[in-house]
OpenMM code with the backbone's topology and positions (N, CA, C; nanometers):
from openmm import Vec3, app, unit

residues = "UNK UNK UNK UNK UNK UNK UNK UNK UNK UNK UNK UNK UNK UNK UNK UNK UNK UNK UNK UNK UNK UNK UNK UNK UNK UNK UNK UNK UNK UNK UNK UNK UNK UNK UNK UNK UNK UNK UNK UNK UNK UNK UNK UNK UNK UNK UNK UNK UNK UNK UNK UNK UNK UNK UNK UNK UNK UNK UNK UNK UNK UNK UNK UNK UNK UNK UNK UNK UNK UNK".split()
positions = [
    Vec3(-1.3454, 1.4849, 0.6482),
    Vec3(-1.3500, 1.4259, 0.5153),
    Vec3(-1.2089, 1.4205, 0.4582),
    Vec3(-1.1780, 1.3115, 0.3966),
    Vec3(-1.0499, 1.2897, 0.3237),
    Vec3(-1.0290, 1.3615, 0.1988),
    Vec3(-0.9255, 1.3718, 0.1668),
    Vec3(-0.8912, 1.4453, 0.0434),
    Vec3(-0.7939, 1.3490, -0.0259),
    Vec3(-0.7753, 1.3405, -0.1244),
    Vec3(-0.7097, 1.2357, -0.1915),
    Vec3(-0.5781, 1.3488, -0.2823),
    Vec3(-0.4503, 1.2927, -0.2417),
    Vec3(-0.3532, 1.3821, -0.3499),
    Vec3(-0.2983, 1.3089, -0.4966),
    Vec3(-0.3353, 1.1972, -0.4383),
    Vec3(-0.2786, 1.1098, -0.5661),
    Vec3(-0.3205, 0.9556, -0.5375),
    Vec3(-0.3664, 0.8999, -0.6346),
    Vec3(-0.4111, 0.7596, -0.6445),
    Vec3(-0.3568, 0.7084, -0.7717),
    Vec3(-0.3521, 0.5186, -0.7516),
    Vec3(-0.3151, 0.4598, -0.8406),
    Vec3(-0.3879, 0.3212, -0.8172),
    Vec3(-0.4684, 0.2859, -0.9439),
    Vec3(-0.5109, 0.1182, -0.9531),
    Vec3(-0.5057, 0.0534, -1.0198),
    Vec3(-0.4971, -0.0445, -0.9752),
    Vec3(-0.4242, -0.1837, -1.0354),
    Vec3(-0.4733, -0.3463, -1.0149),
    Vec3(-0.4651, -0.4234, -1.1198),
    Vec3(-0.5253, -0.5305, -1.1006),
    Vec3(-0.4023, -0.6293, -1.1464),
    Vec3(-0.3949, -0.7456, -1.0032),
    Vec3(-0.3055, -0.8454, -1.0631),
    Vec3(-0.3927, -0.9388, -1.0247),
    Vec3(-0.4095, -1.0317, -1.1458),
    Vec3(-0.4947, -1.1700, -1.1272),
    Vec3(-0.6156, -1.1081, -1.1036),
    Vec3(-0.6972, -1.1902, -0.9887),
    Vec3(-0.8101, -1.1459, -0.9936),
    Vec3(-0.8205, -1.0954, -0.8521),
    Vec3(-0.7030, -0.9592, -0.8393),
    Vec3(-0.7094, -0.8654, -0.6888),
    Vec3(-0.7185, -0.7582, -0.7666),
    Vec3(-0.7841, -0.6534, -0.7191),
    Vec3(-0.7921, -0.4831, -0.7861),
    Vec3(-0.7202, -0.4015, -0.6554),
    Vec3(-0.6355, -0.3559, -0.6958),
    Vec3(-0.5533, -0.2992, -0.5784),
    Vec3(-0.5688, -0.1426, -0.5454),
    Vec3(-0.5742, -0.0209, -0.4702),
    Vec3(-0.5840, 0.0690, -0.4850),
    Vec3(-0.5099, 0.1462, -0.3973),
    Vec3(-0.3895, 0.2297, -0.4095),
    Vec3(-0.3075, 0.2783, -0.3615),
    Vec3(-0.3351, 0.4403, -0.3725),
    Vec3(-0.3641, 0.4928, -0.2871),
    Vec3(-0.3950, 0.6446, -0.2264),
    Vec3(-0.3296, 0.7090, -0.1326),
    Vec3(-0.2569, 0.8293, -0.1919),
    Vec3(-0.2210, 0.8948, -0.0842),
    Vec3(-0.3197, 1.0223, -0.0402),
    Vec3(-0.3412, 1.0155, 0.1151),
    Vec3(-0.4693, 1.1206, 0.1567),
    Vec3(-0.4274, 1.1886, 0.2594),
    Vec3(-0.5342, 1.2824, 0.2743),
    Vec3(-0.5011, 1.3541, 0.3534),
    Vec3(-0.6449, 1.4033, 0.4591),
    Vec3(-0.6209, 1.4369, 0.5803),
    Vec3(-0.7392, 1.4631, 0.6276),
    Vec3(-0.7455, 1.5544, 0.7916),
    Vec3(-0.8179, 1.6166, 0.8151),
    Vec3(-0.7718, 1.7330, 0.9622),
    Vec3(-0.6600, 1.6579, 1.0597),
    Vec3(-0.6681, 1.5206, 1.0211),
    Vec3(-0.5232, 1.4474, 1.1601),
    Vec3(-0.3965, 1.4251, 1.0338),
    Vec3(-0.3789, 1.4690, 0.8962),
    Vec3(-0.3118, 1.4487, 0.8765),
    Vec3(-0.2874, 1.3955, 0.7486),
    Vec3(-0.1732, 1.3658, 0.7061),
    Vec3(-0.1976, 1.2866, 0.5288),
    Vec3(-0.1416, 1.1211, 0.5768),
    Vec3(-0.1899, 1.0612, 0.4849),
    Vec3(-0.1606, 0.9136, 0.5208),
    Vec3(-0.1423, 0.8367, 0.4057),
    Vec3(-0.1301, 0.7170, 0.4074),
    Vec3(-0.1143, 0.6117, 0.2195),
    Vec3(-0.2299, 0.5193, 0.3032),
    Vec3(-0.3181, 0.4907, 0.1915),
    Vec3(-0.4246, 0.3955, 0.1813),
    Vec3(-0.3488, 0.2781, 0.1178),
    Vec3(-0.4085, 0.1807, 0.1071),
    Vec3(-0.3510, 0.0659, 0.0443),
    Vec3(-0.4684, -0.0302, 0.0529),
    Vec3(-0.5750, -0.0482, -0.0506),
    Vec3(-0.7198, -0.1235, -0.0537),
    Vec3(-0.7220, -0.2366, -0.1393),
    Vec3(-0.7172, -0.3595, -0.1049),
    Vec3(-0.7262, -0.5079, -0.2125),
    Vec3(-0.8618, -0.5430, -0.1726),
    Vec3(-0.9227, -0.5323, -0.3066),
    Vec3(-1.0842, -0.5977, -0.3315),
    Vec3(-1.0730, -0.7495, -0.4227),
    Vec3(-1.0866, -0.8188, -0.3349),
    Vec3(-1.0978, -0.9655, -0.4466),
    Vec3(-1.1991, -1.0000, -0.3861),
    Vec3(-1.3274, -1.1350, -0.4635),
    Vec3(-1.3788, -1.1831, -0.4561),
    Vec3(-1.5140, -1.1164, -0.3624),
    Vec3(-1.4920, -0.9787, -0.3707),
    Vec3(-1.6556, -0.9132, -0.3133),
    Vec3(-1.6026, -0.8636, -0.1628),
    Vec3(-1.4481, -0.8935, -0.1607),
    Vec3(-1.4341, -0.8733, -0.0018),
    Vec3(-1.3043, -0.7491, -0.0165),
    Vec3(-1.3163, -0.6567, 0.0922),
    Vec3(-1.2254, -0.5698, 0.0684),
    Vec3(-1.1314, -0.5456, 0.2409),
    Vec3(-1.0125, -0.5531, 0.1909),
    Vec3(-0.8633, -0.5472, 0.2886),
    Vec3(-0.8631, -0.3397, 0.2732),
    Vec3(-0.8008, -0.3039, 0.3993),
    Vec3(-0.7850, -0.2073, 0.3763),
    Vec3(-0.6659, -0.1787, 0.4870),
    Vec3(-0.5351, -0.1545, 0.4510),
    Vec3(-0.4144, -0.0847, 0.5097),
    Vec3(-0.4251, 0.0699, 0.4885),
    Vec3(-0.3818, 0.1452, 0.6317),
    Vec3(-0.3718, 0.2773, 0.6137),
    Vec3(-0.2013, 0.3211, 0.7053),
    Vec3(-0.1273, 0.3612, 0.6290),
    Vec3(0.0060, 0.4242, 0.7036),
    Vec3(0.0393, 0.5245, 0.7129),
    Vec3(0.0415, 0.5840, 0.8215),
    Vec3(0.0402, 0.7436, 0.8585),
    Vec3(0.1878, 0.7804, 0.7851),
    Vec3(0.1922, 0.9514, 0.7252),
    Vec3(0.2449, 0.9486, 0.6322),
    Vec3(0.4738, 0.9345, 0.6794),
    Vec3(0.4494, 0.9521, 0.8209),
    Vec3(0.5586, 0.9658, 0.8907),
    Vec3(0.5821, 0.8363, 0.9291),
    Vec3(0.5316, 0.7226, 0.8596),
    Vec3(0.5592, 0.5929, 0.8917),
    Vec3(0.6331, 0.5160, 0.7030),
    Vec3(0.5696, 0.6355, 0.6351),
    Vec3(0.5666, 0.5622, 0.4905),
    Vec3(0.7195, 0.5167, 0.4128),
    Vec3(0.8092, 0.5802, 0.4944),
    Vec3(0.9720, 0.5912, 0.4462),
    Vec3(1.0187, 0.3995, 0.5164),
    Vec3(0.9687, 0.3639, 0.6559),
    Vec3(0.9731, 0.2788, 0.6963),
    Vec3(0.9196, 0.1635, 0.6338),
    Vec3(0.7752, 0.1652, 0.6368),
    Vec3(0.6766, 0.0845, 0.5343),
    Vec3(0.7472, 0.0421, 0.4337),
    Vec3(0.8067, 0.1706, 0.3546),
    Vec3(0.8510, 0.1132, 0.1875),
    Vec3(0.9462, 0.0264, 0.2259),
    Vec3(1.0293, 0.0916, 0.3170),
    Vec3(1.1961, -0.0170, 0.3242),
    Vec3(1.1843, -0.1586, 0.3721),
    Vec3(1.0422, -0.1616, 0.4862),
    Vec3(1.0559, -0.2479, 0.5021),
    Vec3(0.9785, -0.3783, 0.4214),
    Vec3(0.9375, -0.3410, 0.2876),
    Vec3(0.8577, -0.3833, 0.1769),
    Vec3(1.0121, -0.4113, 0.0894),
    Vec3(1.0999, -0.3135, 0.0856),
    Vec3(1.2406, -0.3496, 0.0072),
    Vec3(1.3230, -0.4666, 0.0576),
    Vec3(1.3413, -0.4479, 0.1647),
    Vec3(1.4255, -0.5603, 0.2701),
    Vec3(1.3248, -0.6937, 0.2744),
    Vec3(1.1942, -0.6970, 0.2785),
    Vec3(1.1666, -0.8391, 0.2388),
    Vec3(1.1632, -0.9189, 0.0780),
    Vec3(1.1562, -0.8255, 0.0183),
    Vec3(1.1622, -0.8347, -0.1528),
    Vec3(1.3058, -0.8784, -0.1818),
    Vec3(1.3977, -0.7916, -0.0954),
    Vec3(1.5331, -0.8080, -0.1036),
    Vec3(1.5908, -0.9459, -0.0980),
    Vec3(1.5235, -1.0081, 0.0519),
    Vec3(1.5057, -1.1530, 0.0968),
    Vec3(1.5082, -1.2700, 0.0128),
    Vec3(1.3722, -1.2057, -0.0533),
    Vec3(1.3005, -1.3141, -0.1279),
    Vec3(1.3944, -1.3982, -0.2553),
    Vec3(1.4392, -1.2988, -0.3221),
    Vec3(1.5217, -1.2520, -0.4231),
    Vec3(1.6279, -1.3515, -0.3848),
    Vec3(1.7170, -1.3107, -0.2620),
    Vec3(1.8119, -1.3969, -0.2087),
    Vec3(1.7888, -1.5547, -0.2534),
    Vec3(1.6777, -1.5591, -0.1238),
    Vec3(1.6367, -1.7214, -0.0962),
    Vec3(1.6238, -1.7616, -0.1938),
    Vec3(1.5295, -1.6884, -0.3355),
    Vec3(1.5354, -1.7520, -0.4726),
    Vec3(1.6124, -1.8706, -0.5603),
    Vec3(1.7500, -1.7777, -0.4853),
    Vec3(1.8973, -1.7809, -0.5659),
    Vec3(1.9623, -1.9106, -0.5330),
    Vec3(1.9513, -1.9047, -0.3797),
    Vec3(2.0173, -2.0289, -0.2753),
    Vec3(1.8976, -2.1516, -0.3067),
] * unit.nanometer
topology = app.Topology()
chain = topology.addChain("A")
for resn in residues:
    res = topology.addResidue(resn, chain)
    for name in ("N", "CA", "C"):
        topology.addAtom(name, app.Element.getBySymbol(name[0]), res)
């Protein structure tokens, strides 16, 4: 059974987002759950992956930002 250390939710438009960090006998991990339209997405990143994940969430944001500009 999971244990939850910290959660956060959020709605942009019409997505409800739910960001969890958990934990469970293999370990702690980040949830990441988008429910729109009756249907639900679910990302899970083991917690020794999460330093990577973020950056590589920074470096495309980073991108974006760029290309914006040009």
């Amino acid at each position: 059974m999971d244990s939850i250390i910290d959660a956060k939710e959020f709605q942009i438009e019409r997505k409800r987002f739910h960001v969890e960090f958990r934990e469970n006998d293999r370990g702690k991990f980040l949830r990441i759950t988008e429910e729109a339209h009756g249907r639900r997405n679910t990302i899970i990143v083991p917690s020794t992956g999460v330093s990577d994940f973020t950056a590589a969430i920074g470096q495309v944001l980073d991108a974006s930002r760029s290309a914006a500009v040009n």
